[in-house]
N, C-alpha and C positions, 0 to 999 in steps of 0.2 A: 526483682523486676527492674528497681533504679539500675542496676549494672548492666543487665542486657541492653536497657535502650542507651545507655551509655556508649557500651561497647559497639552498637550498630549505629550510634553515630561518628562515631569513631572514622567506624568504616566508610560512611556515608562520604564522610570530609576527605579520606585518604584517596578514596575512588577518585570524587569529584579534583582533587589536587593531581593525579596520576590524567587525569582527562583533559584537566587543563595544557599540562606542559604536553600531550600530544599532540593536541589543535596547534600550540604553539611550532611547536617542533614539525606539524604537516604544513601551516604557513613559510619556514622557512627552509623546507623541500620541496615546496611547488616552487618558489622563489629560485632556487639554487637551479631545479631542472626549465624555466625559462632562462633563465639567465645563461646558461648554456649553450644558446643559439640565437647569438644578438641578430643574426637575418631577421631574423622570424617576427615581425613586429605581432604585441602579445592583444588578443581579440575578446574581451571577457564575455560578449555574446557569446562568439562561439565553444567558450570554456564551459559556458555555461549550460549551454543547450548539448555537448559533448556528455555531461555528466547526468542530466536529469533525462534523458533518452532511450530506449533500447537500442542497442549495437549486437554485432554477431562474435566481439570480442568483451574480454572482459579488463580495463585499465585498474589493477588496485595502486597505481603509481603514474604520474607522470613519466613519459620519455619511453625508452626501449624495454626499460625493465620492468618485473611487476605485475607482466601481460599475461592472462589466461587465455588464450584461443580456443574456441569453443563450437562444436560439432556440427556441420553448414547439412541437413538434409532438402534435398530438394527434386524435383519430381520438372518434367515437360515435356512434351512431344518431341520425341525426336529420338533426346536422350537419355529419358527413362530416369527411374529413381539415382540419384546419385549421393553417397554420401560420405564426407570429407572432414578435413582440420581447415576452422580458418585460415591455420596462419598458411595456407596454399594464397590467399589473396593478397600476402605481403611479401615482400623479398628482404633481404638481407639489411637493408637502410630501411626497410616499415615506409616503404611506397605500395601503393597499390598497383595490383598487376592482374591481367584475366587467368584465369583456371578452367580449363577442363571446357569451353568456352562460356563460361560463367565470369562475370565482373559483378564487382560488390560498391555500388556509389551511397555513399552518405544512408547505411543501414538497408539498404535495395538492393535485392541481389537478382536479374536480370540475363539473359542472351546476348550473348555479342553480336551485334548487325541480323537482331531481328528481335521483331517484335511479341514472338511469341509467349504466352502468359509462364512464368513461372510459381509454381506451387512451392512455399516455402516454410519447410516445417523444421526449422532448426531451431535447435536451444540457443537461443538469447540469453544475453544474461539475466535478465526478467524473467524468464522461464528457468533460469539457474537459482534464480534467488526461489522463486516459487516453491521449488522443490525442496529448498534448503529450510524453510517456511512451512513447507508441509514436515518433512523430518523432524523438524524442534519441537513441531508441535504434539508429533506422533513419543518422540521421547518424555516429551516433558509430561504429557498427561496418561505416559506408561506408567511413568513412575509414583505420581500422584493415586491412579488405581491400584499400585499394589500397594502404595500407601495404607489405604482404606482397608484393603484386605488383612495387611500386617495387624496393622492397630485395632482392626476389631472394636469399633465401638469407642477404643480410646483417647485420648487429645491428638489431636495430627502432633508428626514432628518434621521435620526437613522441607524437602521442597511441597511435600503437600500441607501443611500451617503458614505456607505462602500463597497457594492457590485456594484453599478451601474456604477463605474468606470474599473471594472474590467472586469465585463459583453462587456460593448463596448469597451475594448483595445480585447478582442480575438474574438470579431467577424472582429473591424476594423484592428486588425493589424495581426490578424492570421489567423482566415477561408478567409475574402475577398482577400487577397492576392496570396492564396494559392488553395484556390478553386475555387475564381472567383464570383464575385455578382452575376449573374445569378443565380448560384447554390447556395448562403450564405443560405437563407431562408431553406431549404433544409436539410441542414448538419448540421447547427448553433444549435439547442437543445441537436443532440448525440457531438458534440464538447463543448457545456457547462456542458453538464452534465460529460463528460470525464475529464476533467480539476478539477471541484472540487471535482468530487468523490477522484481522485489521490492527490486533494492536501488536502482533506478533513484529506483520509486518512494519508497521511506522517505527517500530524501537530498532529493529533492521536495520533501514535505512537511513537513520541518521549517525551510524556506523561509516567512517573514513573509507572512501572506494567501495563503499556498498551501492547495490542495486535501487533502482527508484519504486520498488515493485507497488507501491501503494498510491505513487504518485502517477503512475501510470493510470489512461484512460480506459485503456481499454478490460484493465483487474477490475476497475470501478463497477465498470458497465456490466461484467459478468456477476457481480454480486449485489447490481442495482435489479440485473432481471431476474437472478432467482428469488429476491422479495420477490417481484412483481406477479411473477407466477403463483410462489405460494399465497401469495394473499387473492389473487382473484380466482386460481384455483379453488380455496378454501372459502372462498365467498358465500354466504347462504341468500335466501330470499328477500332476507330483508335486506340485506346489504345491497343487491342487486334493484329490490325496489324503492332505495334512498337515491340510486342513480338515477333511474326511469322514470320517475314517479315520487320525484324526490314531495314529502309532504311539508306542509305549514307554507306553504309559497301560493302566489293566486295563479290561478287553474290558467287563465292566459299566458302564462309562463314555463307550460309543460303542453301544453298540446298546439293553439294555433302556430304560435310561434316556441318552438322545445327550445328557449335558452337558457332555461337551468339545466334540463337534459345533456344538452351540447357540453354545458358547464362543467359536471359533476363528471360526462365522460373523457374530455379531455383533462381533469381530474387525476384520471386514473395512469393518466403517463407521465402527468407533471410530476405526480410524488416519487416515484422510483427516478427522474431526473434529475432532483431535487438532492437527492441521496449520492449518486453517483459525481456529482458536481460540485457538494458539497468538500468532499474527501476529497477528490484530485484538486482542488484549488488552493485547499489549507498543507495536504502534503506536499505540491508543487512550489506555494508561495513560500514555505518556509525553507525548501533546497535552493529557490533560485535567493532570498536575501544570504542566505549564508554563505555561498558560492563568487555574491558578489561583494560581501567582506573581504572574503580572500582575493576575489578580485582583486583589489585595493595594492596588494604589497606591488603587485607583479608593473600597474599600472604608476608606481610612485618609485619603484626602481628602491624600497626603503628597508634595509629588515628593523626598522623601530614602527613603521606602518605596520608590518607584517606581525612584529610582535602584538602591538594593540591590536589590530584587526584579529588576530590569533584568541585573545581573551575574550573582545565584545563574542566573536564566535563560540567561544565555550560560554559565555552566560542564556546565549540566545537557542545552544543545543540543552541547556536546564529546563528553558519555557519550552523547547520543540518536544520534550520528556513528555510535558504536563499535556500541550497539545495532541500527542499522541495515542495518549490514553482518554484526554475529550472525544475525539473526532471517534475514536472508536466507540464508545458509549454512545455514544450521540447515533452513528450508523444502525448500531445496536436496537437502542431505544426509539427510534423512527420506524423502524423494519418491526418491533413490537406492538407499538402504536394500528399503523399500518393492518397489520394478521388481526390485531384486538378486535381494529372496526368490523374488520370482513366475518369476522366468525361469531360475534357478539349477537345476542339473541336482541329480539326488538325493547325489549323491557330491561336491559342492561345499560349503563352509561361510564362512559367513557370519560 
């Protein structure tokens, strides 16, 4: 037992020492590829706001090189579905240039000299990461199911004695608690699959030229409405008459004037805002302070900036590790809280 945890910390140290001198070594390659075009005075807003955004290309590198160009579909009167390679909207020097009469300004892609709406359903890299997010996940808990099947009953070994602990800390310490074992069986798939899609995605993205896919508003918002749904779809009487008729309050406070009513209904949209706000601010805040470390070299013209800035960056991607796997619990355990109230019989407590 002392040799294994030995051994994995071992491992822990080499990773973490292999992680540092990359950060390092990405500090003094963003440095090398501004430095490469002294016109260009260097803009850390707009470096910053470059990298934590969806685009229709994909940068794993500063400069020319690096670039994934990524599949522009797009739909409008006139001229019909159309679908292409980005890189039709860049020329030889990486200028912007119109296509097919489609131009592409700052992630908008639009009609030449008219106004007309364009429908735009191309893969982003957001929706590239998504997909890439959904696959990991489709592989990782393939394998952990045959796991289960293999072993028969016996000790997990491999990647499933890495997930099967985790598996049963949020059924046992987060849905049963919060929902109620009656209901676990139930809830228990969209709350597993909640938790590590969120934590899939934040370990993701603090991945070098990776996607911002979690830091993005609009992922939020689609997994703050489907709480939202399930929980007031699943709603029963009483939970409905905690809103309406909320009790233990004085009666002038629910009928002449309903402002607990008012209260308890807009209630009902705060929490899933609450959710969705949560997650994009702490996975947003913590891409733009990192982003603005490396800031730093580019703006001091230094590579001993760039090296310190390169290290604070790896100690602060340790804490963004830990964050990570908060913000997801935390989604998790709110969204179970949440279902608990709505489905909770009158004589149950929370």
């Amino acid at each position: 037992m002392i040799a294994n945890q030995v051994n994995l910390y071992t491992r822990i140290m080499r990773a973490a020492r292999v992680a540092g001198l990359a950060f390092v070594l990405m500090a003094f390659g963003l440095q090398n590829s501004f430095a490469s075009d002294s016109e260009e005075e260097f803009n850390p807003g707009d470096m910053i706001m470059h990298h934590i955004q969806d685009d229709h290309i994909w940068h794993f590198f500063d400069g020319h090189y690096g670039t994934l160009y990524l599949p522009i579909i797009v739909y409008s009167e006139g001229n019909g579905l159309e679908v292409f390679s980005s890189a039709n909207f860049y020329d030889e020097h990486h200028n912007v240039v119109e296509y097919k009469g489609y131009k592409l300004d700052h992630g908008h892609i639009s009609v030449v000299g008219s106004t007309v709406h364009v429908w735009d359903f191309s893969i982003t890299k957001n929706v590239a990461m998504l997909f890439i997010n959904a696959l990991l996940m489709v592989l990782v808990f393939t394998a952990v199911a045959r796991g289960y099947k293999k072993n028969n009953g016996k000790a997990p070994k491999g990647i499933q004695s890495f997930f099967e602990p985790i598996i049963v800390f949020i059924r046992d310490e987060v849905v049963k608690p919060n929902i109620g074992e009656k209901h676990t069986d139930k809830y228990l798939p969209y709350m597993l699959n909640l938790f590590f899609f969120i934590w899939f995605g934040n370990l993701l993205g603090l991945l070098p030229g990776a996607a911002n896919l979690t830091g993005n508003i609009a992922v939020t918002i689609v997994l703050a409405v489907i709480t939202f749904l399930i929980t007031n779809f699943s709603g029963n009487k009483a939970y409905w008459g905690h809103i309406f008729n909320t009790p233990g309050v004085p009666w002038w406070l629910k009928y002449p004037l309903p402002i607990m009513p008012v209260v308890e209904f807009i209630g009902i949209f705060t929490k899933p805002f609450s959710l969705l706000l949560r997650l994009f601010v702490a996975i947003t805040a913590g891409h733009i302070v990192i982003l603005s470390l490396i800031g730093l070299t580019f703006i001091f013209h230094s590579y001993y900036v760039g090296a310190a800035s390169g290290l604070v960056v790896f100690f602060i991607n340790l804490i963004e590790l830990l964050v990570a796997t908060i913000q997801a619990y935390v989604f998790t355990m709110f969204s179970s809280l949440y279902i608990g109230l709505a489905v909770a019989d009158h004589d149950e407590h929370h």
